[in-house]
VOGUGU-465040 format. One record per residue (C-alpha): residue in one letter; x, y, z. Coordinates in steps of 0.001 Angstrom, whole numbers, plus 500000, padded with zeros to 6 digits. Example, Ala and Ser with C-alpha at 12.3 -4.5 7.8 and 13.67 -1.06 7.14 Angstrom:
<nodes>
a512300495500507800 s513670498940507140 
</nodes>
This chain:
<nodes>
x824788771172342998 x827330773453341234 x828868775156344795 x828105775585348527 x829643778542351147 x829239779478354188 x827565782924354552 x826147784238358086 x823848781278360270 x823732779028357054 x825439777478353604 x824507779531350794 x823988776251347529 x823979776686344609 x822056774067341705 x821324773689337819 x818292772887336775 x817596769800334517 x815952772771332222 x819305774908332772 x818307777816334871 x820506778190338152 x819060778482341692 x820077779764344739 x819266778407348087 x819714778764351592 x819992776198354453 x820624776256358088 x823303774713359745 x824034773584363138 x827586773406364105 x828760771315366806 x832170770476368468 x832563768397371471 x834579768374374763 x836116766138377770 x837825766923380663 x836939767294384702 x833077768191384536 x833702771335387001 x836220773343384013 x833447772174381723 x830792773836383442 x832964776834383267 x833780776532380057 x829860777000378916 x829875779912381197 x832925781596379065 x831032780785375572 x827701781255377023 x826731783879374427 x828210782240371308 x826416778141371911 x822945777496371047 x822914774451373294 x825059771649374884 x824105768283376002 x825865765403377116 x826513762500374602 x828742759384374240 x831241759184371406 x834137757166370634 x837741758099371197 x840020758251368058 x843012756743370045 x841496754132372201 x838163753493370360 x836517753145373705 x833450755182374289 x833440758129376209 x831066760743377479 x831969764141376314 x830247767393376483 x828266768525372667 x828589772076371790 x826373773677369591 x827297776779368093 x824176779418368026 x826279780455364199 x829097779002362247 x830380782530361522 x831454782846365443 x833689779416365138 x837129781923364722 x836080783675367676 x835233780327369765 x838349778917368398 x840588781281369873 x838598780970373560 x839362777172373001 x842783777763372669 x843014779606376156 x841433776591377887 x843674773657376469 x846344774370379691 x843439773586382150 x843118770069380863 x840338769998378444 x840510768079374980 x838578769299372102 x836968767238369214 x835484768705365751 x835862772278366443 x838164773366363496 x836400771292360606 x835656773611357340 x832041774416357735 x830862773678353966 x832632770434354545 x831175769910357866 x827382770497356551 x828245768435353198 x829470765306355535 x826584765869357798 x823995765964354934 x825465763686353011 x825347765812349495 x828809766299347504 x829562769300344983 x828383768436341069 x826161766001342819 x822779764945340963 x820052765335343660 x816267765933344062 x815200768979346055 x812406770358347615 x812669774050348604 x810153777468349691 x810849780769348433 x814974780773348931 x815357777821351189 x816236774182350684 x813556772032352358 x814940768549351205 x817413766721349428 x818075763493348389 x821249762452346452 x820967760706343118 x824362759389342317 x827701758739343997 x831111760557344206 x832654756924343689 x831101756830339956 x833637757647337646 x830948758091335139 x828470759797337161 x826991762672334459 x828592766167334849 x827068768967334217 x828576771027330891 x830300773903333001 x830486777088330781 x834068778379330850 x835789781983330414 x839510782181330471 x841596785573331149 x845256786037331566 x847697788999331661 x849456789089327899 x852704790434329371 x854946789134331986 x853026788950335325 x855464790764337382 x854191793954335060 x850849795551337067 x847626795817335230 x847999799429335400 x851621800014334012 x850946798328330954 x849454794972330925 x846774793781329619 x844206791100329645 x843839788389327476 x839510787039327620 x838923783679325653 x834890782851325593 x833650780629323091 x836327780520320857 x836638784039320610 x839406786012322042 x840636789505322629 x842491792106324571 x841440794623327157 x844163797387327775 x844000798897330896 x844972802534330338 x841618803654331897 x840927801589334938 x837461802773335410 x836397801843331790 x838512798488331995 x836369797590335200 x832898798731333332 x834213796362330034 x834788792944332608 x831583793942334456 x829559793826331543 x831333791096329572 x831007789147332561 x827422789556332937 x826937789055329149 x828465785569328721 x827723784474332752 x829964781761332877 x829964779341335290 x833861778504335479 x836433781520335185 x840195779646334030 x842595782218334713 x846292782491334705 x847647783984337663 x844497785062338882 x844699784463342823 x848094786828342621 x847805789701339619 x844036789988338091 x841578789577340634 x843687791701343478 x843754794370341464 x840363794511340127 x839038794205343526 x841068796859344786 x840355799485342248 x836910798720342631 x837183799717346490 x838532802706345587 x835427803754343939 x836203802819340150 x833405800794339805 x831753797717341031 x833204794045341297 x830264792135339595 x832648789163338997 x830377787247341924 x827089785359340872 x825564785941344219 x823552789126344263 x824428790040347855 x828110787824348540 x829678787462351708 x831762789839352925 x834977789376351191 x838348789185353175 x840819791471352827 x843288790142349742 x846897790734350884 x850265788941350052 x850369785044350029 x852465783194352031 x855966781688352035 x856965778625353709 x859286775744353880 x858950772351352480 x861486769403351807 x864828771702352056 x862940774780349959 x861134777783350460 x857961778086348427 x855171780435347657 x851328779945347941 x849380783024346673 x846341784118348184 x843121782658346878 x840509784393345615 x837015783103345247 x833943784033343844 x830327783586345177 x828175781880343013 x830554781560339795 x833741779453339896 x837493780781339690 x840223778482339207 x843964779210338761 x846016777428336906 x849134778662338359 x847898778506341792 x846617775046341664 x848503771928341533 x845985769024341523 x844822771239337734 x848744771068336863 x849063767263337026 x845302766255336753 x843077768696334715 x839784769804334947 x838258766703334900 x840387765356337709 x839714768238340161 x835998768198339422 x836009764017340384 x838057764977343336 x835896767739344705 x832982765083344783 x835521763077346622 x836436764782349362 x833340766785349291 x835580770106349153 x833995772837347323 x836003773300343772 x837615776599344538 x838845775022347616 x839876771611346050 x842053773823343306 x844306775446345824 x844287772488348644 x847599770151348215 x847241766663348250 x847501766358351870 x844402768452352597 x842518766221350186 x843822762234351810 x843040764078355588 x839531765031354182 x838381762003353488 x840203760408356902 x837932763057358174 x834743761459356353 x835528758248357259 x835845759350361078 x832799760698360958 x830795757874359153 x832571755583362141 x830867758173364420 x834835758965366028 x835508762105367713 x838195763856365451 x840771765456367410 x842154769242367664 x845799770730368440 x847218767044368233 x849584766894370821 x850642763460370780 x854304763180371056 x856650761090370049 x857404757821371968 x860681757991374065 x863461755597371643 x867129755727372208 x870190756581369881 x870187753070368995 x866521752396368596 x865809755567366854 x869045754692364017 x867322750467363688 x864039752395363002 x864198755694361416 x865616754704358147 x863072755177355164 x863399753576352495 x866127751043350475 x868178752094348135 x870585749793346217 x873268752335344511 x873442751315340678 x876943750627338833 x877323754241336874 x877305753547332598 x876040752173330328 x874082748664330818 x871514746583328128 x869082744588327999 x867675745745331437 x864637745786332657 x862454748151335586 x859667746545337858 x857706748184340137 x855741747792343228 x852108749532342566 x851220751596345203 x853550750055347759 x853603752318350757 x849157752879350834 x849286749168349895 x851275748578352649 x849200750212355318 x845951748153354088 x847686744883353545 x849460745485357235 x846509747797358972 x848709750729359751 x847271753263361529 x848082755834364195 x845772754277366337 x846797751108365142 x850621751130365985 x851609750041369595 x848496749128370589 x847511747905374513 x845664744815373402 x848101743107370680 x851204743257372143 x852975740743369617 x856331742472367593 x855069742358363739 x857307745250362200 x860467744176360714 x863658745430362349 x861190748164364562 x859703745928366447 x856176747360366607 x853322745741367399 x850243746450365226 x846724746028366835 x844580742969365098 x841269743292366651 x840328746740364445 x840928747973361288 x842804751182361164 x840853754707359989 x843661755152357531 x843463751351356053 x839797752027355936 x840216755086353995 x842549753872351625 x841539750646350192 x838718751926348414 x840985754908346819 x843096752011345449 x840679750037343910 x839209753109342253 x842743753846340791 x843401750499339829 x839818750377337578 x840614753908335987 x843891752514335005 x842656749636333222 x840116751608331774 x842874753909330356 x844667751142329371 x842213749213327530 x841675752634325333 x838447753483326094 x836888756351324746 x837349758614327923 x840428757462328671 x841914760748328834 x838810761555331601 x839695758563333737 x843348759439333520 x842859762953334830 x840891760841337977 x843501758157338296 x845903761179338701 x844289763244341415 x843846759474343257 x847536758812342532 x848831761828344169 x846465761142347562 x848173758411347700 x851778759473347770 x850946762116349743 x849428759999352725 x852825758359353153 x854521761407354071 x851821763194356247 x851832760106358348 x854899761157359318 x853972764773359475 x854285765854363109 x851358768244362562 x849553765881360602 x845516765310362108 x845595761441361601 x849652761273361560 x852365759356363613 x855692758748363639 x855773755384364373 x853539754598361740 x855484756295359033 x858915753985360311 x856977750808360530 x855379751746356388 x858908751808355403 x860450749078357233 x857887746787355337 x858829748765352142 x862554747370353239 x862035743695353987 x859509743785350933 x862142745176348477 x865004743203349448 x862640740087349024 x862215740971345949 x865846741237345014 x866191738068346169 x863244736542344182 x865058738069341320 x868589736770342123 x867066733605342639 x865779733442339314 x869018733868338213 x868582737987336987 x871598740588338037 x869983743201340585 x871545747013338549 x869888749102341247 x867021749614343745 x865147752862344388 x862058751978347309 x859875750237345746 x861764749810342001 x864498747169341084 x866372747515337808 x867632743857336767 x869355742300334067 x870553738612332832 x870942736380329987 x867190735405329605 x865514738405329842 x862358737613328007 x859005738900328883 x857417735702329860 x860458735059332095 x859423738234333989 x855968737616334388 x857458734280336345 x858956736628338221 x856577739022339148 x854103736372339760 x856857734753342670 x857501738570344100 x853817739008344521 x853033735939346267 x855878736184348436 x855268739979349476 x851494740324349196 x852069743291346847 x851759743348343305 x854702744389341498 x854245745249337720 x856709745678335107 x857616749351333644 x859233748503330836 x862404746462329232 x864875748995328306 x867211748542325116 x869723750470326914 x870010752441330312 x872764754848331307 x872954755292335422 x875004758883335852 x877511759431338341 x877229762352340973 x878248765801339206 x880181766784342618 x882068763507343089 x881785761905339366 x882970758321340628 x880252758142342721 x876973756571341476 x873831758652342303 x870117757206342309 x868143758908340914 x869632760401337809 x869424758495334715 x868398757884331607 x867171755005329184 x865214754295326249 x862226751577326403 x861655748918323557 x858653751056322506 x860357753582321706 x859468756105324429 x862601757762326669 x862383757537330447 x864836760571331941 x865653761278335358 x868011763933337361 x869458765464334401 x869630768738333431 x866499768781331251 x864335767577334233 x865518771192336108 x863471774370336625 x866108776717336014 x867575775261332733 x866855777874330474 x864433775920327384 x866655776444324670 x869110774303326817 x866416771763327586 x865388771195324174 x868716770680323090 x869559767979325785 x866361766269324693 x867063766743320902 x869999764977321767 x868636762286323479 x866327761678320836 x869404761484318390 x870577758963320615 x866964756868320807 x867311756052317068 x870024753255318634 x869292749590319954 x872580748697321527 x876004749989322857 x877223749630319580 x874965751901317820 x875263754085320235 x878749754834319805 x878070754984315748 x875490757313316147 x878078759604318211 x879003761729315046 x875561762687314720 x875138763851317756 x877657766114317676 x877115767677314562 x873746768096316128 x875550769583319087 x877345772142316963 x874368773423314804 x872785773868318189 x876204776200318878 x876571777480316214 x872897779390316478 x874214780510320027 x876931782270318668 x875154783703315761 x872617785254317729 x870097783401316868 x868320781518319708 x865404784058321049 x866507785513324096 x863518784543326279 x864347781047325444 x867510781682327451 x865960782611330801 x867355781236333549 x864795780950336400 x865685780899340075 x863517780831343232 x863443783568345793 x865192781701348721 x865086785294351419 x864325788873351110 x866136790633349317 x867910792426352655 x868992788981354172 x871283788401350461 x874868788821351458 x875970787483348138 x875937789833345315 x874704786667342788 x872181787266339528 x869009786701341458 x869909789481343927 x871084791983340955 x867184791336339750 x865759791654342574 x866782794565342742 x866215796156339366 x862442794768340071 x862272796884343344 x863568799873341698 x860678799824339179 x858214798866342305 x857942795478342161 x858160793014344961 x858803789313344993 x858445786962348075 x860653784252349438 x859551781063346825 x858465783388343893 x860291782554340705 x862758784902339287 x863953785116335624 x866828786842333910 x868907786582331030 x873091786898330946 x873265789718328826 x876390790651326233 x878744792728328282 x882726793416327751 x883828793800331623 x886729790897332756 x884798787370333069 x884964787701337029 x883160790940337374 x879673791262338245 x877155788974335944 x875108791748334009 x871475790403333741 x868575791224332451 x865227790703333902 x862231788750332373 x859808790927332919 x861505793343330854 x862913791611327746 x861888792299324573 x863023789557322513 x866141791724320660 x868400791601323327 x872084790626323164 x873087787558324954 x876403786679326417 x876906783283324100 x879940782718325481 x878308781876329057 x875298779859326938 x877617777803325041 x879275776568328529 x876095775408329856 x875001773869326818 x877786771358326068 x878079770881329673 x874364769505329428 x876000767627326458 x878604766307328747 x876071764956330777 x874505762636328474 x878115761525326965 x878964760230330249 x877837756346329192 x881160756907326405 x883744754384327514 x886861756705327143 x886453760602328650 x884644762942327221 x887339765435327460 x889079763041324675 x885795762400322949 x885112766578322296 x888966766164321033 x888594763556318599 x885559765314316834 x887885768738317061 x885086770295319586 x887575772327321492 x886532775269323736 x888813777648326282 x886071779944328296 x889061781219330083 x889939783023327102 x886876783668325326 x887992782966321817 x884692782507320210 x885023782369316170 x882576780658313324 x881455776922313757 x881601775277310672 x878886772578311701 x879397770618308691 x883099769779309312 x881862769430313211 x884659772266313897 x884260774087316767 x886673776265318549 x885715778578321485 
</nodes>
């Protein structure tokens, strides 16, 4: 089964034929949602949706909270298409003390759970004329190596900046089969005819594009509405209506604002972005295609849901398979905790601040999957968490109790997630031939399961609770200060702590040592704890605000084989422009050649002649100009700026030429040449504009760069002010006296 959507009464599916033809089929589908509440509102509740329910009936379901069995009133819809419109009735009668169960669930979702079929599934049907009789499953979405089938792909992207419209000069980029060309769109009806036919030519199953959801397909459609052709992009000889494609949306997350675009899928044929879909940044095609059997989300979905959506569809299985009614509009609040309470349990997780410089010898271990390991080991649960019938204290400091006479939907849910990872990672591990394959899977898994942590503590999370999150991480506490003192006891210095990592050092640091260790850690927390690596040397940096203050989670070290673990620094940033980036890591790498402190110092000379080659290109002129874009995000519209900074001044240009960008977009520009005083206005340069001949303002280029410099110096023993002295690396960006570097005499005055 290559895709299934919901189209009028039914699902439209679609399946490949063991002899490679494609058929489409139709089903019916029955969607029902349920209800509780005094009978008499009830009754006048079916009066109000009379015309839009097929049926209703009395049945008995469990309660999510309680798990006691209930009798609630079954709603069946008389189509799925009039759920929105039921939806919004529903909403009106939520004052008058009704509850509703399972009346918001995606409907492909909702028939896949229900039937018990999963997209890229390998089934046996039965079917008349256009509509699916039977159908039996063949494999399951838990088999890693469950045959796929061989999806043919097209990819298209714009060739110039995105920002630039299809029809002010971009282009499009098609790759099929190893071939690739251009389409120039300076006629947009003959540009439309060209993708119509090429489309139908090669019929792909998968269309990769880049920026497809937010530039191509918006465009195309819309020209085609305005009568330059048809949009024969879908598979599906008479689609569902399509919605109408606007803006995406902007929203806040974790202290930023950040930008979804819309999605745009096709009927019948696959479209994925790869700039609109995260779980195909970190986990590939092969990951999102494992996942989407999963969680039984359609692909196109699965590519634009985050990893929340994914870890609350499968709570959403398992409620289902448990036969529990799923709630809507939770509106469980918070229970009542005082100042003091609410300070002894709302603290997250430990964090053990690390002595800044440079340290040997040390050594990182880990807790695998702590926090989802956690709520299986410990059966933590919204439902679970202050329950009626155990009312024994369990969680540390909290004081929770945690119930012991059911398992927990979420535990449930979990444990079988973790045991998959834990078999693709040894299968990656032990180099099989499809390791890459299984890595892709064990990604998509791995990012479920750091997500789950946080929605549990995601006040409109479905299956989340507060409670639940503060008792995960008070575990996480007592279980990582255990382990600090299992270390100390085995006579190792703790460096640092980060929630579920220790950093330790000591005298006899020897592998089999640590596996001692980790053995005793294990045993005494009930989760396994593995080790990352033995570093030959590890530099913890100091806050760049308050330099003698130690920060957590910026540092840098390099493993005994050979590889470079980074963290915080300046390379790890969005907006450092790449030139900048690659010459922080160039110099880390100069600094990997070296075993021990000692080294590290002798290998300081090096660097900096590396350092001033690097310069010395700046101030030539040489470094390509796009490799010098610094790229900001969109925090407001562009009215709400006060601040006349860079990112406004593009802004600005962009909406002069007609071009909008929303609160999250990116935003590029480069600091061109100019000759005003150094605290006028910063002249920039958009990206969507450069050429790749522009002049840059080296002056401002060579400050950031040695200042990333700077930052990995910092483990040098004397200041770095005095270091840049002694290898006559002076620089005055006050005055902006910028004259030839002489790399090879490592003289370099500015």
């Amino acid at each position: 089964m290559l895709d299934l959507y919901a189209d009028g009464d039914g699902l439209v599916l679609w399946f490949r034929l063991d002899s490679g033809g494609l058929l489409r089929l139709t089903d019916t589908f029955r969607y029902r949602f349920y209800a509780d509440g005094p009978k008499q509102v009830l009754r006048g509740l079916v009066q109000k949706l009379g015309r839009y329910l097929r049926g209703t009936a009395w049945v008995r379901r469990r309660e999510f909270w309680s798990g006691a069995v209930i009798p609630v009133l079954e709603c069946t819809l008389s189509s799925p298409e009039r759920l929105p419109a039921v939806q919004r009735l529903l909403a009106e009668e939520i004052t008058r003390g009704l509850t509703f169960y399972n009346c918001d669930l995606a409907v492909p979702q909702y028939y896949a759970w229900g039937k018990g079929v999963f997209p890229f599934c390998r089934c046996d049907i039965e079917w008349e004329g256009t509509a699916l009789k039977e159908v039996a499953v063949l494999d399951s979405p838990w088999d890693p190596d469950a045959p796929l089938p061989d999806l043919k792909r097209l990819r298209m992207e714009l060739t110039e900046h995105p920002h630039i419209p299809l029809d002010r000069g971009n282009a499009l980029r098609i790759e099929s089969e190893g071939v690739s060309f251009e389409l120039t769109a300076s006629d947009l009806e003959d540009l439309l005819d060209q993708l119509n036919r090429l489309v139908a030519r090669e019929d792909p199953d998968l269309i990769l594009t880049t920026q497809g959801d937010a530039r191509i397909f918006p465009f195309l459609w819309k020209w085609a509405r305005q009568g330059r052709g048809p949009f024969a992009f879908d598979r599906d000889p008479t689609p569902p209506p399509r919605k109408q494609v606007g803006q995406g949306r902007s929203y806040f997350s974790y202290g930023r604002v950040l930008y979804q675009s819309t999605a745009f899928p096709l009927f019948g044929r696959l479209h994925v972005d790869e700039d609109n879909s995260f779980f195909y940044r970190e986990a590939g095609l092969a990951g999102i295609l494992f996942l989407s059997r999963l969680t039984r989300i359609p692909l196109q979905a699965l590519a634009r849901s985050s990893p929340g959506t994914a870890v609350t569809a499968m709570q959403i299985q398992r409620a289902l398979e448990k036969d529990l009614l799923i709630p809507w509009k939770k509106g469980r609040p918070e229970s009542f905790k005082s100042a003091w309470d609410l300070l002894v349990a709302d603290k997250g997780g430990l964090v053990l601040q690390p002595p800044t410089g440079l340290w040997e010898r040390v050594a990182e271990i880990d807790f695998v999957s702590m926090y989802p390991t956690i709520m299986v080991r410990h059966n933590i649960s919204p439902e679970t968490i202050l329950c009626r019938c155990c009312p024994e204290p369990v969680v540390p400091e909290a004081g929770y109790n945690i119930c012991r006479k059911r398992k927990g939907l979420i535990p449930e849910t979990l444990e079988p997630i973790l045991a998959l990872r834990r078999e693709l990672k040894s299968r990656k591990k032990a180099g099989h031939p499809e390791k890459d394959r299984y890595d892709g899977m064990q990604k998509a898994l791995k990012w479920m399961l750091v997500t789950c942590f946080g929605y549990m503590g995601y006040k409109n999370a479905r299956f989340g609770r507060i409670e639940a999150h503060e008792a995960i991480t008070a575990f996480g506490r007592e279980k990582l200060l255990a382990a600090k003192e299992t270390a100390e006891e085995e006579g190792f210095q703790v460096l640092h702590g980060l929630t579920d990592s220790l950093w330790i050092t000591g005298p006899h640091l020897t592998e089999e040592n640590l596996g001692r260790l980790l053995d005793r850690i294990t045993f005494r927390t009930g989760i396994p704890i593995s080790l990352e690596g033995i570093y030959h040397w590890v530099v913890f940096l100091p806050s760049k605000v308050s330099p003698g203050r130690p920060v957590a989670n910026r540092y840098f070290g390099l493993f005994q084989d050979g590889s470079v673990k980074i963290r915080g620094i300046d390379c790890c940033r969005s907006d450092t422009p790449p030139f900048i980036r690659e010459v922080q890591k160039d110099l880390l790498l100069t600094l990997a050649e070296a075993r021990t402190g000692k080294d590290l110092e002798e290998r300081i000379p090096l660097l900096m002649d590396r350092l001033c080659s690097h310069l010395e290109a700046l101030q030539e002129g040489r470094v390509d100009p796009c490799l010098l874009v610094i790229r900001k995000r969109v925090g407001r519209p562009l009215d709400d700026y006060h601040a006349h900074t860079p990112t406004v001044s593009v802004l600005e240009e962009l909406e002069a030429k007609g071009i909008t960008l929303f609160p999250g977009q990116r935003v590029g520009f480069l600091i061109k040449e100019h000759s005003e005083p150094f605290n006028s206005r910063t002249p920039v340069i958009p990206e969507t504009f450069l050429q790749g001949n522009e002049a840059y303002d080296a002056a401002k280029y060579i400050d950031l760069t040695v200042r990333a410099a700077k930052e990995i110096l910092s483990f040098y023993r004397n200041e770095i002010n005095e270091l840049f002295t002694k290898y006559h690396v002076k620089y005055n960006i006050k005055q902006k006296n910028i004259v030839k570097i002489d790399s090879k005499k490592s003289n370099l005055i500015f």
